[in-house]
MMTF fields as JSON, N, C-alpha, C and O atoms, coordinates in Angstrom:
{
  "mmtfVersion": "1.0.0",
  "mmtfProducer": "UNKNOWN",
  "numBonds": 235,
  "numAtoms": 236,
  "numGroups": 59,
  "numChains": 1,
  "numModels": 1,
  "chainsPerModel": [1],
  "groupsPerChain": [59],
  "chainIdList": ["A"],
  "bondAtomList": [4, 2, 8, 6, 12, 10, 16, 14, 20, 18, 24, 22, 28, 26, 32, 30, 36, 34, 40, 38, 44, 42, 48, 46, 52, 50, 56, 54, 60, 58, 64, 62, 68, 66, 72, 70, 76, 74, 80, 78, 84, 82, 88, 86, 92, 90, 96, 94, 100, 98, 104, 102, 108, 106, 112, 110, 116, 114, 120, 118, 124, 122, 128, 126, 132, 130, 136, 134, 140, 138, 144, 142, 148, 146, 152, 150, 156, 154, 160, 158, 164, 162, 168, 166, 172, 170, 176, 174, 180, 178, 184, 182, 188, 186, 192, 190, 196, 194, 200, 198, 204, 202, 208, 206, 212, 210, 216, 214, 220, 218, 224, 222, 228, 226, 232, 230],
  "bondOrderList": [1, 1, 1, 1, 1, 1, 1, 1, 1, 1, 1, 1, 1, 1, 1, 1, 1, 1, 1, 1, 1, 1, 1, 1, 1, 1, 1, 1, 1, 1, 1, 1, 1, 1, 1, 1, 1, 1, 1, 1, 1, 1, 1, 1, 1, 1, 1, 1, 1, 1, 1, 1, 1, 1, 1, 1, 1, 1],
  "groupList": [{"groupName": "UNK", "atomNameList": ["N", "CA", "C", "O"], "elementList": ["N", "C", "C", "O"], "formalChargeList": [0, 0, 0, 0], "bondAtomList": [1, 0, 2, 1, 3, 2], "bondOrderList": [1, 1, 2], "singleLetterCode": "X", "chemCompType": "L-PEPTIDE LINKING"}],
  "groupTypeList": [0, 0, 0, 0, 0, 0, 0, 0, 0, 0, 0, 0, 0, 0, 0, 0, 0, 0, 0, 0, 0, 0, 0, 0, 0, 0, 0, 0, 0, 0, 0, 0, 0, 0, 0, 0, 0, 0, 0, 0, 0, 0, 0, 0, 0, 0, 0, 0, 0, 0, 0, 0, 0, 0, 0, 0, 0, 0, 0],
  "groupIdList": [1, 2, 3, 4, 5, 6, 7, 8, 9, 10, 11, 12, 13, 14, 15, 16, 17, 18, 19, 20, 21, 22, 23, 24, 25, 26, 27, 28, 29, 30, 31, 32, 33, 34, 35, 36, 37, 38, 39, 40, 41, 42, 43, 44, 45, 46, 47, 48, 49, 50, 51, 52, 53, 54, 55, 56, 57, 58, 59],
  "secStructList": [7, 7, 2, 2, 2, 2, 2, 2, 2, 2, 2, 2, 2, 2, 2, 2, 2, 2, 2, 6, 6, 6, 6, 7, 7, 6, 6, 6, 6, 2, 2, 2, 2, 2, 2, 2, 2, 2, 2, 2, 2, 2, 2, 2, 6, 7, 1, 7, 7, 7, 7, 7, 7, 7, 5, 6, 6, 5, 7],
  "xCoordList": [-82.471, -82.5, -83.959, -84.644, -84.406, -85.887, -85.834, -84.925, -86.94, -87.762, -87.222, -86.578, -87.436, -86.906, -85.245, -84.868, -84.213, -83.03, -83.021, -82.629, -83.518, -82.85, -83.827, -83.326, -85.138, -85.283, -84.493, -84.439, -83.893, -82.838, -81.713, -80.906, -81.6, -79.671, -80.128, -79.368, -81.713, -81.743, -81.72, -81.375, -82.194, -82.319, -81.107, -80.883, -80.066, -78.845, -78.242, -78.041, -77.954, -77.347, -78.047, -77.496, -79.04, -79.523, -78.869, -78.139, -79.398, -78.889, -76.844, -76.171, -76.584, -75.302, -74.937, -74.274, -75.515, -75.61, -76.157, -76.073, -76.797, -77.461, -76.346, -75.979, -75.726, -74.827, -73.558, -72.779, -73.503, -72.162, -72.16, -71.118, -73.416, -73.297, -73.379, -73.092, -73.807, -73.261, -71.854, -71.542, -70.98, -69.136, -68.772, -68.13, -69.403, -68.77, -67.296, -66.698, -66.732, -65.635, -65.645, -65.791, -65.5, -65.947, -65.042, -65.561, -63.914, -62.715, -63.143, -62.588, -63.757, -64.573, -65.328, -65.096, -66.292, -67.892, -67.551, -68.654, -66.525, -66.817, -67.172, -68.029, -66.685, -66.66, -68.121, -68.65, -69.001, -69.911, -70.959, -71.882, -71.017, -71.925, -71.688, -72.652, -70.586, -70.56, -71.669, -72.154, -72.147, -73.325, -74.866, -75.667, -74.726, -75.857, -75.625, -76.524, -74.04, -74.414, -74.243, -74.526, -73.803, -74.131, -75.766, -76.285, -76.704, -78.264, -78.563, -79.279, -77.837, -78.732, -78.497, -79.456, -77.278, -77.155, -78.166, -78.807, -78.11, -79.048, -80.314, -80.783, -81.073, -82.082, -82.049, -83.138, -81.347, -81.158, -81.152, -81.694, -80.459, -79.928, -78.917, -79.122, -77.967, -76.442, -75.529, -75.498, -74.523, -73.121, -72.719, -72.415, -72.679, -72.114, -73.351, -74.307, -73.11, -73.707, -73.044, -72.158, -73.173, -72.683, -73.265, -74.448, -72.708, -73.201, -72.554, -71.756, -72.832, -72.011, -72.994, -74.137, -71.462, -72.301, -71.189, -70.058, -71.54, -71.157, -71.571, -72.612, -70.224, -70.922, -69.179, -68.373, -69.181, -68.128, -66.629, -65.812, -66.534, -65.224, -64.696, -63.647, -65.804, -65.107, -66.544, -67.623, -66.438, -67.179, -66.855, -67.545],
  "yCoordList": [-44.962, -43.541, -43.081, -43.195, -42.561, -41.43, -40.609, -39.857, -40.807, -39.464, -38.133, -37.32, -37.954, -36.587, -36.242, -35.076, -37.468, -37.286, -36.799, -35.632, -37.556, -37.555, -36.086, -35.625, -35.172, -34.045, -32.676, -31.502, -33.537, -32.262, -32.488, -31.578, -33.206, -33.551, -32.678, -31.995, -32.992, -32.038, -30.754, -30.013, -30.37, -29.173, -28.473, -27.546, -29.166, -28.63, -28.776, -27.653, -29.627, -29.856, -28.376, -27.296, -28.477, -26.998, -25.753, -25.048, -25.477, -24.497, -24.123, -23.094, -25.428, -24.776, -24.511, -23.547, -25.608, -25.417, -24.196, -24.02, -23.181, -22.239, -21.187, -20.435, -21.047, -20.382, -20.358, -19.412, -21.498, -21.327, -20.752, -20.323, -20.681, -20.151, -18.653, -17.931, -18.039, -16.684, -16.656, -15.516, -17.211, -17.351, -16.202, -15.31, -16.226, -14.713, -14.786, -15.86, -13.666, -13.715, -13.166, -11.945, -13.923, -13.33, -12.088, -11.016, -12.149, -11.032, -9.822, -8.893, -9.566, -8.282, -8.258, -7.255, -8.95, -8.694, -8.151, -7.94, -7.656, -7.745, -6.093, -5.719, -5.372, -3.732, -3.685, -3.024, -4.14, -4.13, -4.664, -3.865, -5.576, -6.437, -5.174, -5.091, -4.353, -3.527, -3.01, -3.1, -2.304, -1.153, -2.469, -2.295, -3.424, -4.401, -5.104, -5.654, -5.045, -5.836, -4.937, -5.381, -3.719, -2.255, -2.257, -2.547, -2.057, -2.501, -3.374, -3.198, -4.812, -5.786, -5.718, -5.997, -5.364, -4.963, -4.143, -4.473, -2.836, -1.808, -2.15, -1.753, -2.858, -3.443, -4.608, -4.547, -5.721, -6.615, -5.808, -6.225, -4.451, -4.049, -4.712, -4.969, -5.075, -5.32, -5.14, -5.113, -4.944, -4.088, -4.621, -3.928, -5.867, -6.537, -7.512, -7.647, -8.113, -8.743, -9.233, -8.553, -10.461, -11.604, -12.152, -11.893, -12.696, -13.038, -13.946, -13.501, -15.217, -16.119, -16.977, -17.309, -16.957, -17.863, -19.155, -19.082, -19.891, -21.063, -22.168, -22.534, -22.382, -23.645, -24.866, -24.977, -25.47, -26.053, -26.065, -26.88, -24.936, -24.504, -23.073, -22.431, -22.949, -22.057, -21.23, -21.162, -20.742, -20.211, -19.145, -18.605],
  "zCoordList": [-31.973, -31.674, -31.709, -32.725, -30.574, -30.647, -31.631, -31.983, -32.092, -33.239, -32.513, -33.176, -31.404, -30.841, -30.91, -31.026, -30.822, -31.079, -32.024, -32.045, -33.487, -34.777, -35.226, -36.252, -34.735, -34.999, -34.522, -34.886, -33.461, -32.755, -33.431, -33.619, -33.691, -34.695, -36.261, -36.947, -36.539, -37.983, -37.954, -38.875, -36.589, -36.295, -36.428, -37.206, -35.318, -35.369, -36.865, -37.326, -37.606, -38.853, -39.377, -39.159, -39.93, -40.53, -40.118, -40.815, -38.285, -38.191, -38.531, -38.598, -38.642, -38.66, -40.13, -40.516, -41.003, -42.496, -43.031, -44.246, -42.18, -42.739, -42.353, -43.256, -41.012, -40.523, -41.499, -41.615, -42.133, -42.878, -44.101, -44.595, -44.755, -46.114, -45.918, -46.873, -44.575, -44.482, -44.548, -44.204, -44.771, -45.148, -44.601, -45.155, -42.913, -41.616, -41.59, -41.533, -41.63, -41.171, -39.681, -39.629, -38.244, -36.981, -36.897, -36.584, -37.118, -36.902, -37.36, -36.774, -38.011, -39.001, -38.095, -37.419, -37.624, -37.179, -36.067, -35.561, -35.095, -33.706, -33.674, -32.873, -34.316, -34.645, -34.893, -33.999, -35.778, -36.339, -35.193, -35.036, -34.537, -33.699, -32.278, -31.517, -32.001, -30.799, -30.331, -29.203, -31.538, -31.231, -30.54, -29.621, -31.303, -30.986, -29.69, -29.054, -29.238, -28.014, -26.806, -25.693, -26.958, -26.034, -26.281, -25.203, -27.228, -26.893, -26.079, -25.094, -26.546, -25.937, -24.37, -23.649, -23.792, -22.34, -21.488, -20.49, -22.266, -22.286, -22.046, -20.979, -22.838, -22.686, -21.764, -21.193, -21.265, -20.039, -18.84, -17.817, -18.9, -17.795, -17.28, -16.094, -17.659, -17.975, -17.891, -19.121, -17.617, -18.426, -19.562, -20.533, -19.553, -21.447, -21.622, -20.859, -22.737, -23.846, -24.569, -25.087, -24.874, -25.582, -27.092, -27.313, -27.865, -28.441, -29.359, -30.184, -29.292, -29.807, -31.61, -31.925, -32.322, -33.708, -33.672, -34.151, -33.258, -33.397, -34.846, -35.392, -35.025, -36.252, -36.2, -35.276, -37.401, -36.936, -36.902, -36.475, -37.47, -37.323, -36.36, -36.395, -35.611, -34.674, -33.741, -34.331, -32.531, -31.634, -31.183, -30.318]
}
């Protein structure tokens, strides 16, 4: 395996290890994340905005 594989596999491992100890519940967040993804449109010039947290138990 390339040095570059096994820094992108740490990369990912972290980011998702870091994602999980926020212990999100997504079902809560979507009320809360509204106002931020009506901005982020706003600012794209848009109509919606997305925004995904992926880790390993759900997207």
């Amino acid at each position: 395996m390339r040095k570059d594989d096994v820094d992108r596999i740490k990369i990912e491992y972290n980011r998702i290890k870091k994602l999980s100890e926020f212990d999100l519940d997504y079902g809560n967040l979507q009320e809360k994340f509204k106002s931020l993804l009506e901005l982020a449109a706003h600012i794209a010039g848009t109509e919606v905005s997305l925004i995904n947290l992926i880790d390993n138990h759900s997207q």
